[in-house]
N, C-alpha and C positions, 0 to 999 in steps of 0.2 A: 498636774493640773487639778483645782480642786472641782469636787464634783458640787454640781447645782440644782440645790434642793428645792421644794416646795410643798408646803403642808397646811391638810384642806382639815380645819377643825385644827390649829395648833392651839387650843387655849384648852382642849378635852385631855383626857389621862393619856390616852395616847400619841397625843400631841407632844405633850409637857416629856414624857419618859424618850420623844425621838430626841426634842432639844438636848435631855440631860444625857445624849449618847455623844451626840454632834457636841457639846460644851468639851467633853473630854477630850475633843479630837478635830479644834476648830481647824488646823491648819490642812487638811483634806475635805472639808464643806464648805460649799457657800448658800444661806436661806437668799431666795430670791422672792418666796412670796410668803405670806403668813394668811388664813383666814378663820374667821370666828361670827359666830351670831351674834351673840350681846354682849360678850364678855371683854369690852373695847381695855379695860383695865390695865387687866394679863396682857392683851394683845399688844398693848403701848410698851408694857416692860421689856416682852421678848422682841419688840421692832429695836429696840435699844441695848440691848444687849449683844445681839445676834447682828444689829448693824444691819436691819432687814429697809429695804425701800419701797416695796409696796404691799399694801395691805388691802384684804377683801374683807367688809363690815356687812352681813346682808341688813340685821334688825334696821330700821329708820331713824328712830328712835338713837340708838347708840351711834350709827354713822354719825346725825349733827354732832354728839358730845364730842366724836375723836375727830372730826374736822374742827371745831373751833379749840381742842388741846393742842391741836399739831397743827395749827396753822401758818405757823413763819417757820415748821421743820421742813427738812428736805424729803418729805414720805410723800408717795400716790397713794390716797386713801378711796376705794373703789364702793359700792353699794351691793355688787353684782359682777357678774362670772362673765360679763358680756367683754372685757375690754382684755381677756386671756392672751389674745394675739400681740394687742399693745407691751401687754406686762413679760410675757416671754413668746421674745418674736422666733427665736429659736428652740428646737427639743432643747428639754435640759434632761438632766441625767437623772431624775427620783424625785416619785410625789408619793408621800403617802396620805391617802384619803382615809380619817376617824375621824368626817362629820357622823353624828349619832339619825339616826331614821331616814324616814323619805327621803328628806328634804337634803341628806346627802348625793340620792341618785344621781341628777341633773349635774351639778357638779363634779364628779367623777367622772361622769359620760363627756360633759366637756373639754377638760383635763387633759384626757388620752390621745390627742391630737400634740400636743405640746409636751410631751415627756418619753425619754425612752424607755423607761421601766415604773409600774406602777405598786402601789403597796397595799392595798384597799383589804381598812378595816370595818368600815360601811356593811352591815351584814345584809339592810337591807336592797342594796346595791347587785349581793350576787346572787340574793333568794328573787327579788322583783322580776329582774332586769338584765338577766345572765345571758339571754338572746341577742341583747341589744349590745351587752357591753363587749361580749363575743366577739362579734363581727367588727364593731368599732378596731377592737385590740388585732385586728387581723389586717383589716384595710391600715392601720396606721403602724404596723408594723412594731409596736410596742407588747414589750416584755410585762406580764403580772406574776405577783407571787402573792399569796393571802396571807393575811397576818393573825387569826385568831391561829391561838397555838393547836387548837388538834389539828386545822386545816394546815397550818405550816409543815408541820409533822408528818404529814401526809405527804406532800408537795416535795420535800427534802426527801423522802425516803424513797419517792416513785421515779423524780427528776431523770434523771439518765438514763432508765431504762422500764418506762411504763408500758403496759401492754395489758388493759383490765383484764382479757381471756385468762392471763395467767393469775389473776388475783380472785381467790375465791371467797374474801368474805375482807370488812376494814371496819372498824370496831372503834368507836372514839369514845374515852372516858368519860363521865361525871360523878362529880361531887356527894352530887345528893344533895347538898346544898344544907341550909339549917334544922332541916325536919326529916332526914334518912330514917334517923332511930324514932321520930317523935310520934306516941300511939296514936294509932287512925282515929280512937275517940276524941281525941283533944285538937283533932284540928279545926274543928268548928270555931273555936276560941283563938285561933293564932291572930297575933294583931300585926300592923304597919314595924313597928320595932321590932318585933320578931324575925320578920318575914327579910329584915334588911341586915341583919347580921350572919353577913357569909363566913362560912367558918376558912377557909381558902384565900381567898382572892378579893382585894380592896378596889371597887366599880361602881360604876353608878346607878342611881337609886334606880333605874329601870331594866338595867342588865340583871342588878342582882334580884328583881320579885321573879323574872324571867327563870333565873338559876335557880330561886325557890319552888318554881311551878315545873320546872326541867322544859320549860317553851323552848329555852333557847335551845336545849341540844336538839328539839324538834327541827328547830332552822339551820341547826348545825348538818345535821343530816342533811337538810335541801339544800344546803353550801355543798357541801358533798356529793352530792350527785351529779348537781351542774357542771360544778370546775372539774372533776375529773369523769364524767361522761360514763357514769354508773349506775346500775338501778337499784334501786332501793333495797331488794330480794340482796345483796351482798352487803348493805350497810347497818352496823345494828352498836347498839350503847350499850356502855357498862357502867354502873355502881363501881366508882373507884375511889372512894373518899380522901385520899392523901394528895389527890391530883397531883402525882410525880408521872404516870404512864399518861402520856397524851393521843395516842395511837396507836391501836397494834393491826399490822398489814400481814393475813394470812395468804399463803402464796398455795396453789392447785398439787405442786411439788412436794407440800406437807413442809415444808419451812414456813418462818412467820418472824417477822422485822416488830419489835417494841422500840417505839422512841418516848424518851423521857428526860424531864427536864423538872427545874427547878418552879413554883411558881413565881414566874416573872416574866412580866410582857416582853420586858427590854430583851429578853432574847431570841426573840422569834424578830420584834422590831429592828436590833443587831443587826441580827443574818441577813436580812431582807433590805437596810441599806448600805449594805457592804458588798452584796451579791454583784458578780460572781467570783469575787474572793472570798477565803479563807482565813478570818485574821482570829485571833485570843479574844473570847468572850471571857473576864476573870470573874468566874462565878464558884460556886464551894465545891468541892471534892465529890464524889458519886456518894448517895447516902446508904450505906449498906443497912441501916436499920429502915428505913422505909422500902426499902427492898424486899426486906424480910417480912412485913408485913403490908403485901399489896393490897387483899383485901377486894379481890374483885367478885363482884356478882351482878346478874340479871337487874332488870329495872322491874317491880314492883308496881303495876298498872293502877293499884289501888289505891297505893300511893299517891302517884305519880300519874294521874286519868289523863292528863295533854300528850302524854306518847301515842294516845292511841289516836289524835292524830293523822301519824304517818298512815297509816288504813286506808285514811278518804285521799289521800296526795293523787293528781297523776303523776307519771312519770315522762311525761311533757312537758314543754317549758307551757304555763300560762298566764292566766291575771287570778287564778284562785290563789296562789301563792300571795298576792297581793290584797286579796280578801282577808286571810288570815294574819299578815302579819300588821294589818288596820283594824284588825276586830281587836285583836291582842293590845295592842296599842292603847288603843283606848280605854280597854277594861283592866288595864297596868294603871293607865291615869287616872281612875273610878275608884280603884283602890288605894291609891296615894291619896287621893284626895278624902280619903275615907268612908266613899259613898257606897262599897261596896265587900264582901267582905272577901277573905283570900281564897275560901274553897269554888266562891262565884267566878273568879276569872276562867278554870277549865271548865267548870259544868255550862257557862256561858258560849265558852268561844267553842267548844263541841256541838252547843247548839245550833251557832250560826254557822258554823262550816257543814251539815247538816241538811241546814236547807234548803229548800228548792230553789227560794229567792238568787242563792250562789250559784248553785250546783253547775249554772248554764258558760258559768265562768273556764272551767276547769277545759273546753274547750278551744277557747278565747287564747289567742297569744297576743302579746303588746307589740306590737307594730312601729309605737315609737314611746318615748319618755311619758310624754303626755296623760295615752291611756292609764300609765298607773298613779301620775299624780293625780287627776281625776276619779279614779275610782278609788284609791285611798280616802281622800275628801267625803265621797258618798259614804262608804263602807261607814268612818268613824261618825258620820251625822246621824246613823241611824242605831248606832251600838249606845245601850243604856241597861 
């Protein structure tokens, strides 16, 4: 029986790389939904391809263009997340969620009612909203696995026999990103094109200023403490410029698990809808010369001033979590648009996390969806 897919954000890079797993191997898939913001385009091709029948549009805007293209087709072209139960009245077997930001929560959180197993590469989904989506995934009896690769790595290497007590420390790799080696003088002068040529990994234009400032691994960490119920005091980054080592899980025993992989989404995405089989990822041979030169070290605060960060976190689920990753947000947007220059985005969002204004946050848990799509809205109207 083939298993019955659905994919929230299918026009995004992680969308496009599940398709090209499932194309290789249509006679065990069936797409049962596709959804996309604006990108009604892409969205048409892969409704056609994949033989999909219903589609979520949120933009307005793009909905009328692909209702009046697909009008005399056999598709349900939807606006909104509201008609889930219509679209799949029974679980289906795997969703994976890579809509990009907030505006993915909601949807995800929806979702989980309708699916047996979830895929969620939404980061801001397990840093916001990891209370909410918790207990949803409990009440509804539904399977998660993460899909950003140090969290997969984690997840696979703990699966069958986790027990934090025995783990004493979990260590997730970065890049460093375009400016590891580049002198602390010359960063005053880094520009928009600089700042966007990842040496690693092909993303988009927000992941990677993220991966230039190392924000992300900051939220990688809080991905990290949520899904595997850890505190911060055991979680810590490393400078690993070849990003082959995605993890390393030291154990209280004085052993310690390295997983490592090649970079490429599609294998963390693979494993995650084929689970829980076992099948041939055909990917290259073990690279003994990147082996040979791991190259790991500390993270470099001087560098790198958003690590620090982790300092002000609690270790509580809250809505400060949600302060930061709308301050950030925005001062990611400030700099694309050029109004702002690269070394303003940490010395910025240090400041606002900082504040008193916040600070009252860090108490505050979200209670439902709502509160952090509201407080996100605030957060970004007053970031400049």
């Amino acid at each position: 029986m083939k298993k019955k897919i659905a994919i929230l954000g299918s026009t995004s890079s992680i969308g496009k790389s599940l398709l090209s797993i499932i194309k290789k191997d249509r006679k065990d898939f069936k797409v049962e939904l596709l959804t996309a913001n604006t990108n009604y385009k892409d969205l048409i091709n892969q409704a056609k391809k994949f033989k999909v029948k219903n589609l979520i549009i949120t933009d307005p805007n793009s909905f009328k263009k692909i209702k009046k293209i697909c009008k005399n087709k056999k598709i349900n072209i939807f606006q909104n997340f509201d008609n889930l139960k219509k679209i799949l009245p029974k679980k289906i077997d795997y969703v994976m969620s890579s809509i990009s930001g907030i505006g993915g929560l909601l949807p995800t959180f929806k979702i989980i009612k309708h699916t047996k197993l979830i895929a969620i590469a939404n980061k801001e989904s397990i840093i916001c909203g990891w209370n909410l989506l918790n207990k949803e995934l409990k009440i509804r009896n539904t399977k998660f696995i993460p899909v950003d690769s140090e969290h997969f790595s984690i997840w696979y290497a703990l699966q069958n026999n986790f027990n934090s007590a025995e783990v004493k420390k979990i260590y997730i790799t970065a890049s460093g990103g375009p400016f590891k080696n580049k002198p602390l003088k010359t960063f005053k002068n880094i520009t928009l094109k600089d700042a966007l040529k990842h040496p690693n990994w092909k993303m988009g234009k927000k992941i990677t200023i993220d991966s230039a400032t190392m924000v992300n691994k900051v939220f990688e960490l809080i991905e990290a403490k949520n899904i595997f119920n850890i505190s911060y005091k055991k979680l810590s980054i490393l400078i690993h410029p070849t990003s082959y080592i995605h993890a390393i899980i030291k154990y209280r025993n004085g052993l310690s698990k390295i997983i490592l992989h090649d970079t490429d989404m599609k294998i963390p995405i693979f494993n995650s809808l084929n689970y829980p089989f076992i099948k041939e990822y055909k990917d290259k041979d073990l690279s003994i010369k990147k082996l040979n030169k791991l190259e790991l070290s500390n993270v470099n605060l001087k560098r790198f001033p958003s690590v620090k960060i982790l300092t002000y976190l609690p270790n509580n689920f809250s809505l400060f979590e949600t302060v930061l990753v709308s301050a950030n947000d925005e001062l990611v947007n400030l700099f694309l648009k050029k109004q702002i220059k690269f070394t303003d985005i940490s010395k910025k969002l240090l400041k606002i996390i900082r504040s008193r204004k916040f600070k009252k946050f860090k108490g505050l848990q979200p209670k439902k969806i709502d509160d952090i799509i509201k407080l996100n809205s605030y957060v970004r109207s007053v970031v400049n």
